[in-house]
N, C-alpha and C positions, 0 to 999 in steps of 0.2 A: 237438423242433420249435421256431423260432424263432417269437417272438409279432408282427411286423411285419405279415406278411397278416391276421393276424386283427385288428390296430388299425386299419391302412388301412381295412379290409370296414366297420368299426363306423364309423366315421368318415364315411363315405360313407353308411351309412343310416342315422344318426343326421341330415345333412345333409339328406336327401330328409326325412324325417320333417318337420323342420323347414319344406320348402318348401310341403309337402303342408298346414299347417294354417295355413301364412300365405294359400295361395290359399282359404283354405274361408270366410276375414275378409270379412264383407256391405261393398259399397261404402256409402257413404250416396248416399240417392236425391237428395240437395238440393245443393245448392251453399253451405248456412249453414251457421254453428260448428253449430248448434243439433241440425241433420241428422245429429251424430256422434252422438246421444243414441240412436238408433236401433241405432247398432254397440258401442254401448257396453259391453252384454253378454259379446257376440261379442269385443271387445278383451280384457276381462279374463279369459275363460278362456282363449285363447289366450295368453295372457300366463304364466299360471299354469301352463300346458302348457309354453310355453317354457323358463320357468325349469326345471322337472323335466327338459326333456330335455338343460338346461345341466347340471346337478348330477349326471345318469347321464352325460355324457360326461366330465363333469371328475373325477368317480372312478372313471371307466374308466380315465382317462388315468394317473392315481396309480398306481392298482393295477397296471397293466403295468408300470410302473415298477420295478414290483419282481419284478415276475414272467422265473423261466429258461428253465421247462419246461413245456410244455402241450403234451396229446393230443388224442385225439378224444372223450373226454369232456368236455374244457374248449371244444371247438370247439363240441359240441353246447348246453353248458351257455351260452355267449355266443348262441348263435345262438336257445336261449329265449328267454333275457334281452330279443333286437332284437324277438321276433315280438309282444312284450308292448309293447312300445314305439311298435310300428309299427303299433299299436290304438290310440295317443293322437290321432291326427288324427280318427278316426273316433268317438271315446266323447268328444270336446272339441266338435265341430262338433254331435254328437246332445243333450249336454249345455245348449249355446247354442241350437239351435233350437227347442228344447221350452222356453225361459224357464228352466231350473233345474227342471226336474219330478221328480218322486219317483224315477222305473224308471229315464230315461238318468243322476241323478245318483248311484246304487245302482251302474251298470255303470259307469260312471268309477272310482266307490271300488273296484271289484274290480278295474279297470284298473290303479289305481294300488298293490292291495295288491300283484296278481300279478305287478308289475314288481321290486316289492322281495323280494319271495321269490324268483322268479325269479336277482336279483341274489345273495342270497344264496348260494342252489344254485350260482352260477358263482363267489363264493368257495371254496366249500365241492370244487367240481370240482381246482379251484387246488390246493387244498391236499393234494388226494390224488394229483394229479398231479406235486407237487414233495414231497411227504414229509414226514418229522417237520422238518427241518431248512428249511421253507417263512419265505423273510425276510416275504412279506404275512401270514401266521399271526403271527409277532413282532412287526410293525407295528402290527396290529388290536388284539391285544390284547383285553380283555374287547368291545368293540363295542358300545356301550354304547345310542349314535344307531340303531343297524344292530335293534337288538332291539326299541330302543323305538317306530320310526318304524310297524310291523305293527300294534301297538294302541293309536296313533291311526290308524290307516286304518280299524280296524273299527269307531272311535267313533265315526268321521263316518260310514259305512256306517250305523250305527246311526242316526245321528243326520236321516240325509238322511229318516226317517220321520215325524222329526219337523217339521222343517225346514230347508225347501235351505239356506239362509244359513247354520247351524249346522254343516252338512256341509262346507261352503266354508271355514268358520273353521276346521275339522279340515285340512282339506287343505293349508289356507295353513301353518297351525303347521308340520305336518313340513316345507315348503319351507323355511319359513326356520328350523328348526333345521336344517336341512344347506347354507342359502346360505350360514348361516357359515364359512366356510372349515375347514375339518378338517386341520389340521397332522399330524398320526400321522404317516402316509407321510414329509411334507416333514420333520418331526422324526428319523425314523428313520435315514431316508439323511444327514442332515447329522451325527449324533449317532458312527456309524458308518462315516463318511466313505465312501460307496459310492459306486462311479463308474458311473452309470445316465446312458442318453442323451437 
């Protein structure tokens, strides 16, 4: 089975996801700079939101890059991965309107652990779906971001007990250890000279 429908499908709810958490942005009630102080909350978890759903879309987009073969396990295993994802408007918006409280910042963190397991498992589908001879198994390699990104998500989990801000610096961290751009795949294919579209 070719992987096209199933990138198109992502593509397109990853998209909605997207629109769905810009509409949930409080207007300001004033007409001053000053009035933005009120969404300002609201801005940066949205923000935070968007970056993760940039970084699940852009190593979506790698990974199929290298992918030949996928069944109905790997469909089902993508199609977790969106239902996790397509909970960030709804655990980002509960997030910001509670001001950062203990309980909506605790379901974020399991939002966001269970997006990266999730993602895992749709490796993991991959690979048994294309075999010992899987080029994304050669790509990944130890995966090093991919194991360690799970326990910071349970520190901040941990930590939202203590406090919300602490929890926030957890979740900021694994963002931007993966905005950085992760070469494997782009290395692989260039190293290999593979002709991917």
């Amino acid at each position: 089975m070719r992987t096209s429908r199933l990138e198109a499908f992502s593509d397109g709810v990853l998209a909605i996801i997207i629109t769905i958490m810009v509409l949930e942005l409080d207007v300001p009630h004033g007409a001053r700079l000053a009035d933005l102080g009120d969404s300002l909350t609201g801005f940066l978890t949205y923000l935070l939101s968007f970056v993760y759903i940039g970084i699940y879309w852009n190593n979506h987009h790698h990974m199929f890059q290298l992918v030949s073969r996928i069944d109905g396990g790997v469909l089902w295993a993508n199609l977790h991965l969106l239902f996790w994802l397509s909970l960030y408007p709804f655990t980002t918006a509960w997030m910001d309107e509670t001001e950062l409280a203990r309980v909506p910042l605790v379901v974020y963190g399991v939002n966001l652990l269970a997006a990266a397991i999730a993602y895992y498992v749709l490796e993991r589908a991959i690979f048994r779906a294309e075999g010992t001879d899987s080029l994304l198994r050669q790509a990944l390699g130890r995966d090093l971001k991919g194991k360690f990104s799970p326990v910071i998500y349970i520190v901040g989990i941990a930590a939202a007990f203590v406090t919300g801000w602490l929890a926030i610096a957890c979740f900021v961290l694994v963002a931007l250890i993966w905005l950085v751009p992760d070469r494997r795949m782009e290395n692989f294919i260039r190293e290999r000279h593979l002709d991917v579209p």
